[in-house]
N, C-alpha and C positions, 0 to 999 in steps of 0.2 A: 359303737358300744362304749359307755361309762366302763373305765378300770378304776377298781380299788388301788389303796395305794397297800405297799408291802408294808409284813410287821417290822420292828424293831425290839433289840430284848428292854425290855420294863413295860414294855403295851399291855394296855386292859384287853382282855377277851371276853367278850361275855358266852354265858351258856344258855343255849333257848330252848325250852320243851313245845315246840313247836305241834307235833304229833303225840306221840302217846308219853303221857307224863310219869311213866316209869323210874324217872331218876328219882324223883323223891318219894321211891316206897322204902320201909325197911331194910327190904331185903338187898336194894343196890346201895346201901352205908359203903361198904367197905368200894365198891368202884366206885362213888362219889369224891372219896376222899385217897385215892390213888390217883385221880384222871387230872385232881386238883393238883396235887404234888411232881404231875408227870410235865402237867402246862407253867411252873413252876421251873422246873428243870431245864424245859425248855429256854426259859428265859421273860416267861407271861404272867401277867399277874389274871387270874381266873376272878369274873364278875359273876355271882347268882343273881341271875334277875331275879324282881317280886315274885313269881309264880315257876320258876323254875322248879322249884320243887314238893307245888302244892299236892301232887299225885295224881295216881291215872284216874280217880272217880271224878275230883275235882276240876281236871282239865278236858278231859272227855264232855263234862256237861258244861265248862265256861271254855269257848273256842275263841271267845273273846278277852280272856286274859292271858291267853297264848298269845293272841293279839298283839296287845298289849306290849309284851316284853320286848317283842320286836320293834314296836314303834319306837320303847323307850330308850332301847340299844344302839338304835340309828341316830336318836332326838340328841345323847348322852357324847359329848363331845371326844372327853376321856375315851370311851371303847375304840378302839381299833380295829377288831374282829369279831366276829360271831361263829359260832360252832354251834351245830344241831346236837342236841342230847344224843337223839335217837333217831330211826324212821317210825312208823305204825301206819294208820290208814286213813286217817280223815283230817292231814293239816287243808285241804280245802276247805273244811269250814271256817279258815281264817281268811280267804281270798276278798269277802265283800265288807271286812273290820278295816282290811288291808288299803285296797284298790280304790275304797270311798273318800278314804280319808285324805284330801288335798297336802297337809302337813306330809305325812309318811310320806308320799311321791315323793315330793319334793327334798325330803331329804335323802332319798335314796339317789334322787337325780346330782343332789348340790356336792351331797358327802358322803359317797360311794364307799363302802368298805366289805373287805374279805369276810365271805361266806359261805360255808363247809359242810357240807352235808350228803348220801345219797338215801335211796330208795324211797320212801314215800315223799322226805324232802323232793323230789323231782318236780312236787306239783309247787313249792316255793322256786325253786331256782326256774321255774318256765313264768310264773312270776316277773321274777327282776329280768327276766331275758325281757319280757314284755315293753318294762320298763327301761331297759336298755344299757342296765348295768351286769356286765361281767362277773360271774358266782363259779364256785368250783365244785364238783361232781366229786366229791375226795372222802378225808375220812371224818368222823363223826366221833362226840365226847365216849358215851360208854362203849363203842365196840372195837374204837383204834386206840384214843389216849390213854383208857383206860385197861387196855389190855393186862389178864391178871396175870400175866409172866412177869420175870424181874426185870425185865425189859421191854421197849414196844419192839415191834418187830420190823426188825433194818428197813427192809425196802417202806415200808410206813412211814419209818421215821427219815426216810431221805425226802416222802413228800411231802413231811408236814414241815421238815427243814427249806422245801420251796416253797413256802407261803414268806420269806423272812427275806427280808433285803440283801440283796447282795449273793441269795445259792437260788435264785430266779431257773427253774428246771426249764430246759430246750428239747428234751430230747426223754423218748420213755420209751424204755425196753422192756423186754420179759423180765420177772422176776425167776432166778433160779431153784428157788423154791417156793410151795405152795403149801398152805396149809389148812388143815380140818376144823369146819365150825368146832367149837365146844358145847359138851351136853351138860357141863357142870359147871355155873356163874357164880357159884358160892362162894361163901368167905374162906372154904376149903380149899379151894381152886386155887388161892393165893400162887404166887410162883410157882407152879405147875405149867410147865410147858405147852403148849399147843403140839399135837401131832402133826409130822411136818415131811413133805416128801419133794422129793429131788422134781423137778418140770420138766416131764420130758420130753414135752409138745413142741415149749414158746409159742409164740404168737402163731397161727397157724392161717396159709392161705388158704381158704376156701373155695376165689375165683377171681380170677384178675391176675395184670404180672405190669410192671412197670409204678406208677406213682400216682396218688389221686389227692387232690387238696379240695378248702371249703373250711369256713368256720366249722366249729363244731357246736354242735345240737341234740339233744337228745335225754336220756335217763333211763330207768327201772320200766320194762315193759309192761309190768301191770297196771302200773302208776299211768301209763300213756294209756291203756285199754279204760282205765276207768273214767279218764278225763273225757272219753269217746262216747262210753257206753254206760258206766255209772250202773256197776253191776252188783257192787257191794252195798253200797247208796242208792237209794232211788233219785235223790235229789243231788247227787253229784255233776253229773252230765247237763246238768239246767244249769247250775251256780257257773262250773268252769265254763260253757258256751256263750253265757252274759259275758263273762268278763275277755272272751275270745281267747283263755290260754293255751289252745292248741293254736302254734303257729300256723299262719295262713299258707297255701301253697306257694306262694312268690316268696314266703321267708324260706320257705323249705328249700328253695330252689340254687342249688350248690352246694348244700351244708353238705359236712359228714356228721348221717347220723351214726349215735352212738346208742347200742342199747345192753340191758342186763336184765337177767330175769332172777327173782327174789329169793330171800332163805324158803318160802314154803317151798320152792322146788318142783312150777309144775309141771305136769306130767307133759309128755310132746303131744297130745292130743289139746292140750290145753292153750302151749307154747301155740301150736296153729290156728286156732284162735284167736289171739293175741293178733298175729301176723298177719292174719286174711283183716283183721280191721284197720290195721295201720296200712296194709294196702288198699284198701278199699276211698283211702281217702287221697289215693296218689300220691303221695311222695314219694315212696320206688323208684317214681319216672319221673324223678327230678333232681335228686340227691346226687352227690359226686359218688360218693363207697359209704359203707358202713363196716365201721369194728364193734366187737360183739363180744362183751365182758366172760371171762372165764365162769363157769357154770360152779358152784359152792358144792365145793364136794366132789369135785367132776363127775355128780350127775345125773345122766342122760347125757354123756357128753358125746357120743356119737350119734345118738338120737337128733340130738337137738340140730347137729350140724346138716342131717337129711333135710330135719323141716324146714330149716334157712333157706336153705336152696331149693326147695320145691316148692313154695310158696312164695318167693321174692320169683323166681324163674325168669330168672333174667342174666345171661350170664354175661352181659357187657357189665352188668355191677359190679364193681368190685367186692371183696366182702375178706373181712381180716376176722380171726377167729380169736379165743383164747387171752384175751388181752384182760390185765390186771385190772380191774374197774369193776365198783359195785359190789355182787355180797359176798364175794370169794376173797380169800387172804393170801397174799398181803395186797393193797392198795392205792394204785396213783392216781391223781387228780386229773380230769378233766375242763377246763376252763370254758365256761357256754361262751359263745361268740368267739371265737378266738381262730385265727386262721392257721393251719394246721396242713403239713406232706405228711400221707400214708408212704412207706417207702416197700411195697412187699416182697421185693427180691431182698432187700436188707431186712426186714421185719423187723421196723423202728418207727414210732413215729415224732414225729419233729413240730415244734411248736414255731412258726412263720413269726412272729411279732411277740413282744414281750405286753406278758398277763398284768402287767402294773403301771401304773403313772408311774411313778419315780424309778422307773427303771433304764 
């Protein structure tokens, strides 16, 4: 795998509306221009690419100047990093603007840089896995940076602090608190806390005892069901099979996959679904373990843990439960490719090799 290299403070960051071009509606002013002041504080200076924030009519019908920004973010020497606006549903319709263009490979091959996003993002970071450069499973502009509290929140802000030279993260444990989507994004909201409660799981085993390693692989389970089955699309399933973005069974073979299932929350009838298709194409019986992003809201959080196990029914897999990743808050990053110990007696897991060139 291609690594990015780490930030530094005065780096350009660009912001890409990759998926649903929401940031540039009205009503997100007020996160637009907090998430810009928070990447700031950080120590970044925040790029708006061209179409970043043309709006979700404009970018839902051009998937090609979503395109676009990312080519020009890779092309653009200056940038350093890239942050996803958002998720939503259809960034595969940039897969064949992307994957055609000889140029974009190539700069993503020559000058690899940090790129941050989950849940619909999943179908871009299986992308550059394609491609063979290292992306992180983490937090994204309006739902992490932008967070309307006076603050971002700790555990977030220790991992967007690992994207930066020198607090390079080895090691990711439970967060001690967990806390409640919000129902109200408004400019009301402003420093308004997030509901917030003690975790009184941590990471939780489900089945295994000792230690499981293997790059890590994976993302947002419905993202992975549609790349398969293309259920919300009809022409989903055709685009990502041309371009082969479900990895092939020999790539599958050792990874830890990692998966999470989304804000819609669905139901455990739906969750097995999901499951019997990603089984269905064997990786189960090839994978080292899998850890399984805490559930947003915690829930169906008992629910979901029956379907895990009776549907994977395997009980030599290991399977780690509850872990901070994807739509539940707060949020650590996930590095694709990167070799990675489950440690489940200790319930930690350890990052084998450092996520950056210049490290």
């Amino acid at each position: 795998m291609i690594k990015p290299y780490s930030l530094k403070n005065g780096d350009k960051v660009a912001i890409v509306s990759l998926s649903s071009g929401i940031l540039g509606e009205k009503f997100c002013a007020h996160q637009l221009e907090l998430g810009k002041k928070r990447l700031e504080a950080l120590g970044l200076e925040p790029v708006l690419m061209t179409n970043t924030l043309k709006g979700v009519e404009y970018l839902k019908n051009h998937p090609e100047a979503r395109a676009q920004d990312l080519k020009d973010a890779f092309k653009d020497s200056s940038i350093k990093g890239i942050i996803a606006a958002i998720g939503g549903d259809d960034t595969y319709r940039l897969l064949p603007y992307l994957l055609d263009d000889e140029e974009f490979v190539r700069n993503v091959k020559e000058t690899p840089k940090l790129f941050t996003g989950f849940s619909d993002t999943t179908i871009n970071h299986l992308m550059f896995y394609k491609l063979g450069m290292v992306s992180f499973y983490g937090p994204s502009f309006i739902t992490d940076v932008a967070e309307l509290a006076n603050h971002l929140l700790p555990y977030t802000k220790e991992t967007l602090q690992g994207y930066f030279e020198g607090h390079e993260q080895q090691e990711i444990r439970s967060s001690n608190l967990w806390y409640e989507e919000r129902t109200d994004f408004s400019k009301q909201a402003l420093g308004q806390d997030r509901m917030q409660h003690d975790e009184k799981y941590g990471y939780e085993v489900l089945q295994g005892v000792g230690t499981f390693s293997g790059p890590l692989l994976g993302g947002c389970i419905e993202s992975l069901y549609d790349v398969l089955v293309g259920e919300r699309y009809s022409d989903e399933a055709e685009i990502c099979e041309k371009y082969q973005l479900f990895p092939s069974l020999k790539e599958w073979t050792g990874k830890i996959l990692f998966l999470e299932t989304s804000e819609e929350k669905p139901t455990p009838d739906s969750l097995k679904k999901y499951l019997k298709t990603l089984k269905q194409t064997g990786i189960f019986s090839v994978i080292s373990g899998i850890i399984i992003g805490k559930p947003q809201n915690e829930t169906y959080y008992e629910e979901y843990k029956d379907i895990y196990l009776k549907v994977i029914d395997d009980v030599t897999l290991p399977i780690l439960y509850n872990v901070n990743f994807g739509h539940a808050y707060p949020r650590c990053a996930l590095p694709y490719g990167i070799n990675a110990t489950v440690n489940l007696d200790e319930k930690i897991i350890l990052l084998d090799e450092p996520y950056f060139q210049n490290s």
